[in-house]
N, C-alpha and C positions, 0 to 999 in steps of 0.2 A: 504494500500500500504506500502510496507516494507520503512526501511530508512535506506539509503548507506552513509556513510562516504567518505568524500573527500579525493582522495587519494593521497598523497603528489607531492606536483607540482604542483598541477593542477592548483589552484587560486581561485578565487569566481567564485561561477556558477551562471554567467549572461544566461539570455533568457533560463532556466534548466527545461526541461520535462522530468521526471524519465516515463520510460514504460517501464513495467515487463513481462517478457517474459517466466520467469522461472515456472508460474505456469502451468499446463495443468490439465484439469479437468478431477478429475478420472475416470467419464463415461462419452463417446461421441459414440450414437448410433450410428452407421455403417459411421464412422467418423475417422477410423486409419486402418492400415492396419492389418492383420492376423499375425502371426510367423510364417504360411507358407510361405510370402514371405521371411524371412529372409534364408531357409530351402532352397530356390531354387537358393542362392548366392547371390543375391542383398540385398544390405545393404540401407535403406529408407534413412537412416541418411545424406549419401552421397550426395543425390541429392536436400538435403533443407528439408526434411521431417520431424516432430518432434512426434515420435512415440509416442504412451497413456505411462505411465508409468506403469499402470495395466496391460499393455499386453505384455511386454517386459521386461526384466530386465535393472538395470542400474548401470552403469560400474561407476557412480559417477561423471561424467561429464556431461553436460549439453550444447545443442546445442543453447539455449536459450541467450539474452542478454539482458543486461536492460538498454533503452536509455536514454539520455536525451540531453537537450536543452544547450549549452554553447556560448556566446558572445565573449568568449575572449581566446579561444583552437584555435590551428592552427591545419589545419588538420591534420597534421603528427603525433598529439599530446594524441595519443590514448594509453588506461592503461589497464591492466590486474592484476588481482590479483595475491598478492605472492604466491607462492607453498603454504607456509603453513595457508596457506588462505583457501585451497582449501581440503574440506573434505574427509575422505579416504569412501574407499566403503561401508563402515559397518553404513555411516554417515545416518540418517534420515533426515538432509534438503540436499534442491538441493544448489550446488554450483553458484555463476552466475560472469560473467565476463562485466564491465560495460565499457562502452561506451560514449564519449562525442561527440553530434553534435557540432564541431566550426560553425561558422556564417561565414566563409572562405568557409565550405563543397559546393560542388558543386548540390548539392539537399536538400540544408538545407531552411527549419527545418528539415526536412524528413530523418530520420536518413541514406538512402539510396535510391537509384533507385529503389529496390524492392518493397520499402515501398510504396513508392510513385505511380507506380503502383499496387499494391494493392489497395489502398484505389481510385483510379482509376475504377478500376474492381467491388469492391462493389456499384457501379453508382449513378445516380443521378437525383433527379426529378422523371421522367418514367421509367428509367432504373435503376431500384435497383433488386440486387444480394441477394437470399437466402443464409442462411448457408451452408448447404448441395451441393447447385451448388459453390459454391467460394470452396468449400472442396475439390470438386470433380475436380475441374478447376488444383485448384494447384497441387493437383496429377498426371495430366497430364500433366503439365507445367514440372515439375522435371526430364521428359524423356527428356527434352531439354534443361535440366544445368537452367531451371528457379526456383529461390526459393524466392516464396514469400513467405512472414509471414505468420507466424499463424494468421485461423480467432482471436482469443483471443485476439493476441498482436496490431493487429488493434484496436480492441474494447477497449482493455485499452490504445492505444498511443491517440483516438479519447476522451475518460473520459480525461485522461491528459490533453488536450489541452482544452474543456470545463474547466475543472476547474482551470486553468494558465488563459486564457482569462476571468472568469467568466461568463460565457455564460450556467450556467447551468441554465435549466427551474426552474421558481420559484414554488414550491406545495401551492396551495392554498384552505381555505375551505373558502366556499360559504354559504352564509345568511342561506340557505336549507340544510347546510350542505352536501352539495357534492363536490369535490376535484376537482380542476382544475388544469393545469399546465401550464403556462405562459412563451412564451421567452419575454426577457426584452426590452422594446420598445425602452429605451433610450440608449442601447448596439447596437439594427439591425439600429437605424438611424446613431448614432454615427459612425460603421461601415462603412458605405454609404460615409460621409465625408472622412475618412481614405483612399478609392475606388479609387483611379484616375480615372478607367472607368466611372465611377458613376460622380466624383465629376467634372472632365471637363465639363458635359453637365449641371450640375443643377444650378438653377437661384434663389438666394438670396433676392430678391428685385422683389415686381409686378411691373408687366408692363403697360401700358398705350397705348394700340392700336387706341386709339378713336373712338371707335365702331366700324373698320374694321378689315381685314383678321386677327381673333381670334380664333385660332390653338391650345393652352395651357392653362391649369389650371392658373400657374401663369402670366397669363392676366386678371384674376375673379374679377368681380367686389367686392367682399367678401374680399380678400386677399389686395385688393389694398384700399378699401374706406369704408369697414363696420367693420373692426377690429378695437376694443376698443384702448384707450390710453396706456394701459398698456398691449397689446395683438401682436399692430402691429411692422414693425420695429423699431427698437432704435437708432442704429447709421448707420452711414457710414463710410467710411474711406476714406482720400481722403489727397495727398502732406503730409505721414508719421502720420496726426492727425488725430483723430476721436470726429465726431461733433454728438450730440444726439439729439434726439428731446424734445422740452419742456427743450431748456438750447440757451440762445443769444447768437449769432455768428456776428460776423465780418465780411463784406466784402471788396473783392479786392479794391474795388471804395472808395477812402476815404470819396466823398460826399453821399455816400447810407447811409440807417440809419441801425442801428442795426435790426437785425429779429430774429424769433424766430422757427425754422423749427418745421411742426407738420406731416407731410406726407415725407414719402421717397420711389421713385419710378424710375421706369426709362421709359425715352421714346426716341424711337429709340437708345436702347442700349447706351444710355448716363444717366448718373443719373441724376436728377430733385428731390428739396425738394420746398413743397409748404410750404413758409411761412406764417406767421401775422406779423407785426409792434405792440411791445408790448404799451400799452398806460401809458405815467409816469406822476407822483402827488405828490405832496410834500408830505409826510408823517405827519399826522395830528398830533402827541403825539412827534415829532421830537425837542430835544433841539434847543434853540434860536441859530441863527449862522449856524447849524448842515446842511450837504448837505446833508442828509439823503432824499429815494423818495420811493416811491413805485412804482412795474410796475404790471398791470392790463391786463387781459385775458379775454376770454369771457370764459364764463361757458362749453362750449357745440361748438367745432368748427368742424362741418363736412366736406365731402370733396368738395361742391362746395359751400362753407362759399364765400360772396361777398368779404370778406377783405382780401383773401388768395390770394398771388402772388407765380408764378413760379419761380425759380432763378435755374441754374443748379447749380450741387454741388462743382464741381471746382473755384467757383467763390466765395466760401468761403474761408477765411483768419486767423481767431483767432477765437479759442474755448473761451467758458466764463470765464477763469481763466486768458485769456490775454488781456482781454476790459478794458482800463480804461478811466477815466473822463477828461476832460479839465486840470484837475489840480494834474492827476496822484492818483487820489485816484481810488480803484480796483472799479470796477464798483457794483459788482452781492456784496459785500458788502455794499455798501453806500443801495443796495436794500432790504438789510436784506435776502440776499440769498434764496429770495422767487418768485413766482409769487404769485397775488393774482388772484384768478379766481371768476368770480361771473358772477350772469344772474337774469334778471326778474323773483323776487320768489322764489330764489334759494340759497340756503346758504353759504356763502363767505369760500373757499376753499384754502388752501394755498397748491403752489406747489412748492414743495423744488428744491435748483440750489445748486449742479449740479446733475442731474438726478442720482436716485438710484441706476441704473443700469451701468453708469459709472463705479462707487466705487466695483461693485459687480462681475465687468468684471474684474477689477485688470490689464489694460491694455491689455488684448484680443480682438478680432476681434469676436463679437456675430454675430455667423450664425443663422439666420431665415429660420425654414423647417417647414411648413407644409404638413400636410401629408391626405392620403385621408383614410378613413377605409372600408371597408368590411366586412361583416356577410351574413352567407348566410350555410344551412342545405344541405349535401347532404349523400349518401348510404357509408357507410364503407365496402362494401362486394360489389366483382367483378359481380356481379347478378343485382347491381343497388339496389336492393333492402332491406328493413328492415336496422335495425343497424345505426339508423340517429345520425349523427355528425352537430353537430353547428362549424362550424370554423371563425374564426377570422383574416384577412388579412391588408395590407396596404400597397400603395404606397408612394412616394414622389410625394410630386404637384409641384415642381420646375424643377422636368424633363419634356422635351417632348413629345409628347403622343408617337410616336415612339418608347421611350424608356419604359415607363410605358406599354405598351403592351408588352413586353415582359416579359417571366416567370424569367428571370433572376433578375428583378427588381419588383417583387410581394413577399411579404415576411409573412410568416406566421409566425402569431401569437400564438395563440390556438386555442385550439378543445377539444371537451368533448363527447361523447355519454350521456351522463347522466344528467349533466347540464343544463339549458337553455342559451335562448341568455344572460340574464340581468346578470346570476349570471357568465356566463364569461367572461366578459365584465366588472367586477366591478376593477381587480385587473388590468386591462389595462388601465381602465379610472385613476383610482387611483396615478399610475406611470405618465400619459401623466400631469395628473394636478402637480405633483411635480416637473415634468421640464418644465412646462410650464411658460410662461414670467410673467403671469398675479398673480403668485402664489410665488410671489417672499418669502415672508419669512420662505416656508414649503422647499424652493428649498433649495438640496443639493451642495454647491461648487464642489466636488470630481464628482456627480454624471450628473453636465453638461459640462463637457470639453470634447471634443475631437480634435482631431487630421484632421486638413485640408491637404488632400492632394495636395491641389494648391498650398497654402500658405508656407507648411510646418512645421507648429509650431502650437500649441496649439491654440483652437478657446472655446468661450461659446457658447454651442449651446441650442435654441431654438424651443420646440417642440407646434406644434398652430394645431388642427384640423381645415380641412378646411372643410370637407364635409363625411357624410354616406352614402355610396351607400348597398341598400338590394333591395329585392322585396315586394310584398306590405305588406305580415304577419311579418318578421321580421322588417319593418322599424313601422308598426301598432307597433308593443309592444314595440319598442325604444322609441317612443315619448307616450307611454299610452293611442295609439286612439283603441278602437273597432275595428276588422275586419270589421264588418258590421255594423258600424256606419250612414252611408248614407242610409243606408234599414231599420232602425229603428228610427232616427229623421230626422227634418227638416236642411234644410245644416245651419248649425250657421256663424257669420262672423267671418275671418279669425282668429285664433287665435295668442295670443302671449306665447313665453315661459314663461314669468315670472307668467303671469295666470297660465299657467299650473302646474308650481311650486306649488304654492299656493294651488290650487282646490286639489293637489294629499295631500297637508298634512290635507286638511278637512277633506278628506274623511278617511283618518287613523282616526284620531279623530272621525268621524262620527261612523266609525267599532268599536270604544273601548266604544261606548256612546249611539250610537240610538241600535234602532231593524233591524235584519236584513234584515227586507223589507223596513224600511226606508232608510238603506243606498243601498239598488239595488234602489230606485227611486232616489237618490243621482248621483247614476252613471250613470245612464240612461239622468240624469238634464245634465249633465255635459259634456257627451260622453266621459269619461275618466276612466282607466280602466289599473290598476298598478297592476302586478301581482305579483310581489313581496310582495307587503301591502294586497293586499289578499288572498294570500298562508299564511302569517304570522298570517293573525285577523282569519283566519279558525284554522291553528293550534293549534293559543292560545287557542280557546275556546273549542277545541276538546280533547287536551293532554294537562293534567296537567305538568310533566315533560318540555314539550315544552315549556308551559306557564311562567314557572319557568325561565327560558332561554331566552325567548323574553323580559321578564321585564326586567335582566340584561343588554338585547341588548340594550331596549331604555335607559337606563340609563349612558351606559359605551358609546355607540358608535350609539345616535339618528340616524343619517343621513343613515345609514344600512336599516333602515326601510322602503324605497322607493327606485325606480328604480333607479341604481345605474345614470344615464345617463343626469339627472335632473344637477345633482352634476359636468358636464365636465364644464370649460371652454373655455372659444372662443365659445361656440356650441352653437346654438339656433335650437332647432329640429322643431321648425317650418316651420324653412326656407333653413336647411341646409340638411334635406335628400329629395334632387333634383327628380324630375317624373324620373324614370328609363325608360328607350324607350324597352328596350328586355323585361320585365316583365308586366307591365304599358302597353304597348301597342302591341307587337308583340303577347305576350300569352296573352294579355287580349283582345281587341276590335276583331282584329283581328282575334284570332283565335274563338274569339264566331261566327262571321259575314261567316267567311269559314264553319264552321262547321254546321252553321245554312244553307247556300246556300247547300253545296254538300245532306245535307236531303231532300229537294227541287227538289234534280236532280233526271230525270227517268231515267233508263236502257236504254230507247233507244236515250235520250239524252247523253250517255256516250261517243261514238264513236264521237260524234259532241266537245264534250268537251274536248276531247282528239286529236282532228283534229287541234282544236284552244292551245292548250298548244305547239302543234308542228310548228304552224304556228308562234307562238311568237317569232317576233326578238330580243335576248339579246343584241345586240352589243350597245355599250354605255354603257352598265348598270354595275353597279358594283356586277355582279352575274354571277353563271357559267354558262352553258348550262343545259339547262330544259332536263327532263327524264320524257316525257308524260306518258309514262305507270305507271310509279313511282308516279306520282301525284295524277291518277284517283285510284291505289291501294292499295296506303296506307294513304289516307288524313283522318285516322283519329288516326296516327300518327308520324305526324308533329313537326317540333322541331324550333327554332329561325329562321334558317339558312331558312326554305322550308316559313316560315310565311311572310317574306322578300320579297319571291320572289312571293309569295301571293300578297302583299299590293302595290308591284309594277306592277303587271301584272292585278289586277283586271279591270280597266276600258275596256284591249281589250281582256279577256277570259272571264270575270262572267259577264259585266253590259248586253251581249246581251239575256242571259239565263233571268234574271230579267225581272217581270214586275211593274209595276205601282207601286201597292201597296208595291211589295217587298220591292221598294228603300224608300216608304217613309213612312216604321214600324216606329215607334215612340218608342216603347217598350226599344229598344237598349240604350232609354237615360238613363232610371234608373239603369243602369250599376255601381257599384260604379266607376269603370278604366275609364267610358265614361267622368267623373265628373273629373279624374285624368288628362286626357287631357289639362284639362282650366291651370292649374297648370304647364304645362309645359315651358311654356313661360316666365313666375317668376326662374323658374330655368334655365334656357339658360340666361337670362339677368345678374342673379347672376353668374353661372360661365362659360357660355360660349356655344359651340355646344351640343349637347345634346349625340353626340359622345364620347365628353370628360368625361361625368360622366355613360356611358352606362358599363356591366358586364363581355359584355363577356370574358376578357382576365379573368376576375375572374372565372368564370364558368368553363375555360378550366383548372383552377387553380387545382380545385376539384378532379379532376384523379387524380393529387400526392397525395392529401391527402388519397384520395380512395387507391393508390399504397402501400403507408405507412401501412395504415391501414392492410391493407392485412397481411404484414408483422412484424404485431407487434404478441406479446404471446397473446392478447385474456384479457388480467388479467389487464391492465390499458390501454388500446392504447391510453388515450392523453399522458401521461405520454409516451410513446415511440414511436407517434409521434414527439411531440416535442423535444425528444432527435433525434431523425433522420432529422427534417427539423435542428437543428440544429448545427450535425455536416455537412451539405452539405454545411451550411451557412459558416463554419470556413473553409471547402475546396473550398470554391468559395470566398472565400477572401485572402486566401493565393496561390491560382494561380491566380488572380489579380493581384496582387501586393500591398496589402491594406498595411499598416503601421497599425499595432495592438500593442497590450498594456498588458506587462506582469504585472499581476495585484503580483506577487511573488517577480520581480525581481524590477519592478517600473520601466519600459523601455520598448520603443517601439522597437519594430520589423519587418523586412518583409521579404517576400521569394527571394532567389539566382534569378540571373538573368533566371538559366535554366530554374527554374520553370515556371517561369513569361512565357516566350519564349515559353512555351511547351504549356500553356493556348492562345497566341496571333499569334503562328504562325501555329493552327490549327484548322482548323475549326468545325471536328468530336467532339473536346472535347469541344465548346463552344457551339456548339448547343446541348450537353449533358446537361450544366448548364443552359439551355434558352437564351445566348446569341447569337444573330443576327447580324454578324457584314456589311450585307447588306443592312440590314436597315438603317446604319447611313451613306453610302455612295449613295443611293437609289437617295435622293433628285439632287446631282452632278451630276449625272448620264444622267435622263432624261430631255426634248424627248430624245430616241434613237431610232435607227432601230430595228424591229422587226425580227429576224428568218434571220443570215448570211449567213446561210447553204442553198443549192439548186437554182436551176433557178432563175435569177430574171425578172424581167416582161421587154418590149422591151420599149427601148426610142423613137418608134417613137411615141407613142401618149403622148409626150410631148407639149402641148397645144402650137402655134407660139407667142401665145402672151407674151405668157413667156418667151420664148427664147428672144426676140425681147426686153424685160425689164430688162432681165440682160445677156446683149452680152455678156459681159467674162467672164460669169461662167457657170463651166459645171455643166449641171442639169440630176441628174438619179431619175430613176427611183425604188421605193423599194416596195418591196409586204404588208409592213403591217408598223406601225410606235407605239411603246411605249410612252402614255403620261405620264404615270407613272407604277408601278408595278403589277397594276389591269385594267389601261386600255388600251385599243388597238383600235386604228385606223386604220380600212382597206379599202378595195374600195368595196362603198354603205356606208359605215357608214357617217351618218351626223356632224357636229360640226358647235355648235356656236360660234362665235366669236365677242368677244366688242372690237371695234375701237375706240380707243379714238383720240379724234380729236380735235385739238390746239383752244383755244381759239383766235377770230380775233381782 
């Protein structure tokens, strides 16, 4: 990219995006117009058009401009080069005339309305625009005085702004030496915070339902109760101070005693820290005289430890740096600025006051985000077929699942055609552990701060996985279990990760030391089965070259040599990739048990079975209306959606076809998915509905990437994937209204109100980006009435006794009633109703 001088007056260029506009590439097939048109009187120029310069002469002038980004320009404040600035015709470079966006402009950043729709028109998600039609578009546009940009000068204002925000995908090579390309995890969360849409609805802190109506992720019992000391939250904020956990606190009540908060949560939207009472002892080695004590911890305090008391957080008064003694001596000093923690058998631990994280927050406000991941293979070609892509996604788990089902709030990571799961998944894992809480001395200061849009000011932000959601072959090779594990041993007891840690580095060592049928009866002992460590011990012993390479590996960078996934954490893959209900069960039991019945069925049981598909009542049910002919002629194939209405209609279509023996095959058990089932229960308990951790907004994710793909050259498509998901990502953040971060100028920034305005007061353009702004007004809504439109039904069969129970109110009649967006109440449909009824 060329470089312009400042050209007098102007001042420093704050928030400065240079985009060149001056170049046009010498060849663009059937992409400019002919010199006939200039021959028949119209001039392209006129109407926005920027002719090839191979096909055209050039008078020396140049319709082109080169923008950029200015904080501190007023609009009026725009510059042109001097004459003699300006080359004469005989000149070999193009002249260019530049341009500053003030932070005043009315479409700023966006050097203009043009621009602005352009990069519009190129679309988004499912709507994305070829070259050739955006070509063809603005040509037609110029018959109407419209002149948008050149495709080029989009593509280079959209590089510009990746590399001002640093949002370019990172190139990575893989253990197997294959290339990945990476967005950066700690940039799409950070973002998210910056969001106002985003950051008004997300929740900081677990919650505490008590085992009932549990709706969100962050209600998990993982999130709230099984996250390590160094994992879960750290502080609170509360009356201007922030109190931390594992640091003595003060209460409002002068006769409380001092606590020591080790839990932070909220119930019913109030904060709540569970404390302990730390236990004090003179200090044995203490000079004579000396008030010197110790205070003592228990080893090991989980979340429903006997000695642990609730205390809301506002009923906190002094952090530990304001506790002092009877006699004004500082408290957490006369302690020796420690806890001492010990347990039966366990080795006396010292915990430093005031919490590490304290000092490391530098007075910031540390937000806690955990995030959920996704992996999952599907077709890069419109065919469905061939050309498998592994992609790599993620939500936040402190949104509601409302919001988390939307595409707007699904954020891709990478994708590779060539890679596997492990090897791209290594450079994700890698980043998540460097901002993660538990990893404090590899963490970057520069690289966890961002920008709260609630708060307004700078936060530490915190990244914790909370959970993997795949199907069953991708989550089998994240945690190194065998596909068909269950069909070749006996079920073993549950396992633990840190076993599995272990077992996966024997068996390395078993590959560089036994025979290779020793170590397959290794893996077979074990049911473990690291494909990364056995892609490696094959290559080593295959290719010298290789071999050569892998030594180096273990020596320079051991931990490479096993599945990158062992190495997250917060993560425990034993317990954290949940039974998935659409894969696990809809395509697994399910669709075996349909598919095994309709082989069953005769021809002249068809019309019968299709009598009863028509006969099915859906009302209640959260599913559409049934299409008998569709069922009986294409079940055998069926998708999530039809398997659904499979598992809920079985008892009154398939049990009357069945006989005896049918229902009570036994064979169905040794299913492994049949075995998956038991399992599902451990995972609803850990994070909740099994709704909550199910796929499919993920599944419907797969089209974009499929879209992408489409539209990439062929020659790297993750590599242009991820540069397409993420320039969508920087234009769905600055029609937001995000507060971003010029990493050039050292200053945040965000778009003009119009922008903003043009994203919230339209709904065409938010359901372009996946957002749904019905959905967060859905719940206010209903019950309502169903359908205002047409006849409504007559009040006389208003029942008298109802009249009779509320004389003064007038009572109608209505044809149907919304209980919420999927269901409907009409006349014949049943409902339950609990009455709760006063205790006497």
């Amino acid at each position: 990219m060329d470089s312009h001088k400042n050209l007098p007056g102007t001042g420093p260029n704050l928030h400065n995006i240079d985009i060149e506009d001056n170049y046009i590439p010498a060849e663009q097939d059937d992409e400019s117009l002919s010199e006939d048109d200039d021959d028949q009187g119209i001039d392209p120029g006129q109407f926005g058009y920027r002719p090839d310069e191979s096909d055209s002469e050039s008078d020396g002038r140049s319709d082109e401009e080169d923008w950029s980004w200015s904080g501190e320009q007023t609009l009026g404040e725009d510059f042109e080069p001097n004459e003699q600035d300006i080359p004469t015709t005989g000149s070999t470079s193009r002249p260019q005339r530049t341009r500053r966006v003030p932070a005043s402009s009315p479409w700023y950043p966006f050097p203009s309305l043009d621009h602005l729709i352009g990069s519009l028109i190129l679309g988004q998600l499912h709507s994305i625009m070829s070259r050739n039609l955006y070509n063809h578009l603005q040509v037609i546009l110029t018959l109407r005085h419209v002149n948008l940009p050149h495709w080029d000068t989009l593509r280079r204002m959209r590089s510009r702004m990746r590399s001002m925000l640093k949002m370019e995908p990172s190139e990575n090579q893989s253990v197997l030496l294959n290339k990945t390309f990476t967005l950066n995890v700690q940039s799409i969360v950070g973002n998210e915070l910056a969001n106002p849409i985003v950051a008004q609805h997300l929740e900081f802190y677990p919650h505490d339902p008590c085992g009932r109506d549990v709706f969100a992720l962050y209600q998990s019992q993982k999130w709230r109760e099984e996250l390590g000391p160094n994992s879960r939250v750290q502080m609170v904020p509360s009356e201007g101070k922030h109190f931390y956990i594992y640091e003595p606190v003060g209460l409002k009540d002068p006769r409380a005693p001092i606590v020591v908060p080790i839990f932070f949560y909220k119930y019913q939207n109030t904060l709540f820290s569970k404390c302990i009472k730390p236990k004090g002892g003179l200090r044995a080695n203490a000079p004579a005289g000396s008030r010197q004590f110790d205070l003592h911890l228990p080893s090991m305090i989980p979340w429903f430890h006997p000695d642990l008391i609730e205390i809301p957080v506002d009923q906190f008064q002094k952090t530990y740096s304001e506790l002092t003694t009877y006699y004004g001596d500082s408290y957490v000093e006369l302690c020796g600025n420690r806890f001492i923690a010990c347990g039966s058998g366990l080795q006396r631990v010292d915990i430093p006051i005031p919490n590490p994280w304290r000092v490391r927050a530098g007075g910031k406000i540390i937000r806690h985000v955990p995030v959920t991941l996704y992996a999952d293979d599907t077709s890069g070609n419109k065919s469905k077929r061939w050309n498998k892509h592994v992609t790599y996604c993620l939500t936040l788990s402190g949104l509601p699942p409302q919001l988390t089902n939307m595409e707007y709030n699904c954020h891709f990571i990478s994708t590779s055609n060539q890679a596997g799961p492990l090897e791209i998944g290594e450079p994700i894992i890698d980043e998540i552990n460097i901002i993660d809480l538990s990893h404090i001395q590899q963490m970057s200061q520069e690289g966890c701060v961002a920008y709260d849009a609630l708060l307004e000011e700078e936060v530490l932000m915190v990244v914790v996985p909370l959970c993997f959601l795949a199907d069953s072959p991708m989550a089998a090779e994240v945690t190194n279990t065998p596909i068909l594990v269950h069909q070749t041993t006996h079920l073993p007891e549950p396992r633990h990760w840190s076993e599995t840690r272990t077992r996966t580095e024997e068996l390395w060592i078993s590959s560089q030391t036994d025979t290779v049928k020793e170590q397959e009866r290794k893996l077979q002992l074990y049911g473990l089965r690291d494909r990364i460590s056995l892609e490696l011990a094959e290559r080593k012993r295959d290719n010298l070259e290789e071999r050569l390479r892998i030594i180096q590996l273990e020596d320079q960078t051991p931990h490479r040599k096993k599945n990158p996934w062992l190495k997250l954490l917060s993560f425990d893959g034993t317990k954290d990739t949940p039974v998935e209900v659409l894969h696990v069960i809809l395509l697994g039991p399910v669709k075996y048990l349909w598919r095994d019945f309709m082989g069953r069925i005769t021809p002249t049981q068809l019309p019968q079975l299709e009598a009863r598909w028509r006969a099915f009542n859906t009302d209640g049910l959260n599913i559409p209306p049934i299409q008998p002919r569709y069922m009986i002629a294409h079940w055998k194939s069926f998708v999530g959606k039809e398997f659904r209405v499979v598992l809920q209609a079985a008892p009154f279509v398939m049990f009357p076809f069945m006989d005896t023996d049918m229902k009570l095959i036994g064979r169905w058990a040794n299913k492994p998915k049949i075995h998956m089932i038991i399992h599902l229960e451990e995972s609803i308990l850990r994070f909740g509905p099994a709704s909550l951790f199910a796929t499919e907004k993920f599944e419907s994710f797969n089209g974009i990437v499929r879209e992408n793909s489409i539209h990439s050259n062929r020659l790297s498509p993750g590599r242009d994937i991820a540069i397409a998901f993420c320039d969508a990502k920087i234009m769905r953040l600055l029609m937001s209204g995000a507060r971003l971060y010029d990493h050039e100028t050292k200053r945040y920034f965000k778009s003009s109100p119009q922008v903003t305005n043009l994203f919230r007061n339209n709904p065409l353009i938010q359901k372009s980006m996946g957002y749904q702004q019905e959905r967060m007004t859905s719940f206010s809504k209903y019950p309502c009435q169903h359908g205002h439109r047409g006849p409504q039904p007559s009040t006389a069969d208003i029942p008298e006794v109802l009249r009779q129970h509320y004389p003064n109110r007038e009572i109608m009649m209505i044809a149907a009633l919304n209980l919420n967006e999927k269901n409907t109440i009409r006349p014949g449909s049943f409902v339950l109703v609990s009455i709760l009824q006063a205790a006497s």
